[in-house]
C-alpha positions in Angstrom: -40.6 -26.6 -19.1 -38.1 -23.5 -19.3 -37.7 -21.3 -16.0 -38.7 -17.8 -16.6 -35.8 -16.8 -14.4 -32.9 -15.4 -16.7 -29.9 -17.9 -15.7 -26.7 -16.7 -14.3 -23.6 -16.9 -16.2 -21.8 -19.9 -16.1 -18.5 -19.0 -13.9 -16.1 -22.0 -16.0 -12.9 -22.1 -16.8 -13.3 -21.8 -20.2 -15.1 -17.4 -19.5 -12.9 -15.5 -21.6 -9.8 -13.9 -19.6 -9.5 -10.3 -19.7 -5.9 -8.8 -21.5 -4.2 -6.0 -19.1 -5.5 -3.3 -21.8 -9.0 -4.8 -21.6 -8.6 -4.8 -17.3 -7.3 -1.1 -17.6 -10.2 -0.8 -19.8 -12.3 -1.7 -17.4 -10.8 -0.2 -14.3 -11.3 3.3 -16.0 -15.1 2.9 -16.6 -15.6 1.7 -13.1 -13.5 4.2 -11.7 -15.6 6.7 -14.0 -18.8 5.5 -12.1 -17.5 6.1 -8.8 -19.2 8.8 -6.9 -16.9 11.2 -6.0 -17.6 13.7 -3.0 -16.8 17.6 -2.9 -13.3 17.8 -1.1 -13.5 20.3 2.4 -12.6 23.8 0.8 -10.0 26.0 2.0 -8.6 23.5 4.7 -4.9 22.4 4.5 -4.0 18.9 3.7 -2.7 18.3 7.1 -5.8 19.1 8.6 -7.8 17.0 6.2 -5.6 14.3 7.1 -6.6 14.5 11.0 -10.1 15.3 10.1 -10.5 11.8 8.6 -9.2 10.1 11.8 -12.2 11.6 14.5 -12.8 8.8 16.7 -16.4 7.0 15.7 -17.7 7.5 19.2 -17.2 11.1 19.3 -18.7 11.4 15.5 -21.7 9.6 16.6 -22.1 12.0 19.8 -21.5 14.6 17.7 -24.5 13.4 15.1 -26.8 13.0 17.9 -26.0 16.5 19.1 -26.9 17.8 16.0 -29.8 15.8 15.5 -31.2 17.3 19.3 -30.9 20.9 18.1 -32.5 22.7 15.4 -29.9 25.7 15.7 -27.3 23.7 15.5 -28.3 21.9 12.4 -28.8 25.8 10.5 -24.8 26.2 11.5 -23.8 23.0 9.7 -26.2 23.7 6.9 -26.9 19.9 7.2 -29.0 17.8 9.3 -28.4 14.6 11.7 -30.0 12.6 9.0 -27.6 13.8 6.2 -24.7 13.1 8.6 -26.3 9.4 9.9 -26.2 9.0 5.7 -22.7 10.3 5.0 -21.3 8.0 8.3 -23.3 4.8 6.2 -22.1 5.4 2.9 -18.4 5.8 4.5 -18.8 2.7 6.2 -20.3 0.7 3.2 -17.3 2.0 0.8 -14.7 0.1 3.5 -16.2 -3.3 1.4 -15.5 -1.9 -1.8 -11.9 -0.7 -0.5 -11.2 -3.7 0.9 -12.0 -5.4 -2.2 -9.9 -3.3 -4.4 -6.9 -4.2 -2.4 -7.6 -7.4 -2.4 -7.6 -7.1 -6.6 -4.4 -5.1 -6.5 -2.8 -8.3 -4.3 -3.8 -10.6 -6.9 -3.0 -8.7 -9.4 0.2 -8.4 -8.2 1.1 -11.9 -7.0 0.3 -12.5 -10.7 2.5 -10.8 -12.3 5.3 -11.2 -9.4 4.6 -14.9 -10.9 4.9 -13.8 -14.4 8.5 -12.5 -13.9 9.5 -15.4 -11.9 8.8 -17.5 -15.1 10.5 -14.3 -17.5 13.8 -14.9 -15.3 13.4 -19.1 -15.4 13.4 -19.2 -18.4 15.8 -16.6 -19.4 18.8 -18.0 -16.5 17.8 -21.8 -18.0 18.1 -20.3 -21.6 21.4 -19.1 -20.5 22.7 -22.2 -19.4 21.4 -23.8 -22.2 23.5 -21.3 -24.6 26.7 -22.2 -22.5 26.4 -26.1 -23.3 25.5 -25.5 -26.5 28.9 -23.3 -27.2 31.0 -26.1 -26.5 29.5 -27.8 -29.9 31.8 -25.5 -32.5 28.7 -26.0 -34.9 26.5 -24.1 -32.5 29.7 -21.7 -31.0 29.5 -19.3 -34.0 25.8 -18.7 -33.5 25.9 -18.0 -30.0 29.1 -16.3 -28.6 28.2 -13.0 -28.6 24.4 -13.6 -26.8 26.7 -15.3 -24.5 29.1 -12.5 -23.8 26.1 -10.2 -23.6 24.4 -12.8 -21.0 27.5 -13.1 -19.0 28.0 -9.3 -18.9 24.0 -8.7 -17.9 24.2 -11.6 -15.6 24.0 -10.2 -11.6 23.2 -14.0 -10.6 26.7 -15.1 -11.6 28.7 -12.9 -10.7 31.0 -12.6 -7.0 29.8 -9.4 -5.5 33.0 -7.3 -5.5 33.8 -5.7 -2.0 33.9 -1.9 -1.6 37.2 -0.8 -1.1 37.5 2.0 1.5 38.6 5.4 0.2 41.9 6.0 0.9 41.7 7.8 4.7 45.1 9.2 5.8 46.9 7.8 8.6 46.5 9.5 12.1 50.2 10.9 12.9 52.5 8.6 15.1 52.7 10.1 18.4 56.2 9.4 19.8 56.6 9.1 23.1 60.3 11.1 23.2 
């Protein structure tokens, strides 16, 4: 007998991979969906900045202040509820924050993995070159990727020391 539940997809290996251009793709119609609030008119960045940092305690007193006083709720133009809302929805977005970092890591450790495998392959490849020049048959081919190599190469070179500008010498006193 088939469940009338709809069945989840199957999370295997062999799910498509995304390409970076699909991922960016992706990323832009997300980021699309994301609801953005109005940013505080006419108040400097700096401000803004501090603004963002109240202590929690003295936002909550603050809520419940608002909340015990009908006049003070007209001055806002909000009420306590719309605040107690706007505190939730700031707190509930720290999981979706923390999971975008958490993307851009691995997104990163990826690709910091990537070129690890780019510069392998490209120091073995130079090495390889080298041997192979010693072969005449395989010399003519290869010289100048060699030369090229060797002159792009910062792995095997000596660093060259900085030689100290030339500083005139302090004058001699004599003791005569």
């Amino acid at each position: 007998m088939a469940s009338s539940h709809p069945q989840s997809p199957d999370p295997s290996p062999a799910q498509a991979m995304l390409s970076p251009e699909e991922v960016v793709q992706h990323l832009r119609a997300l980021r699309e969906q994301i609801p953005l609030p109005e940013p505080l008119p006419n108040v400097p960045a700096s401000r803004r900045r501090r603004l963002a940092h109240v202590d929690p305690q003295f936002v909550v007193a603050a809520i419940n202040a608002s909340g015990a006083s009908p006049t003070v709720q007209t001055a806002l133009g909000r009420t306590d509820e719309e605040l107690r809302q706007e505190t939730g929805d700031s707190q509930r977005w720290t999981a979706a924050i923390d999971e975008v970092r958490a993307l851009l890591q691995s997104v990163i450790d990826a690709n910091t993995v990537r070129r690890q495998r780019i510069g392998l392959a490209a120091l073995q490849t130079y090495q390889i070159c080298r041997q192979l020049a010693r072969d005449n048959g395989h010399a003519t081919r290869l010289e100048t990727h060699i030369a090229e190599m060797r002159k792009l190469n910062k792995f095997g070179r000596a660093r060259r020391k900085a030689q100290p500008p030339d500083q005139p010498q302090p004058p001699h006193l004599s003791a005569t």
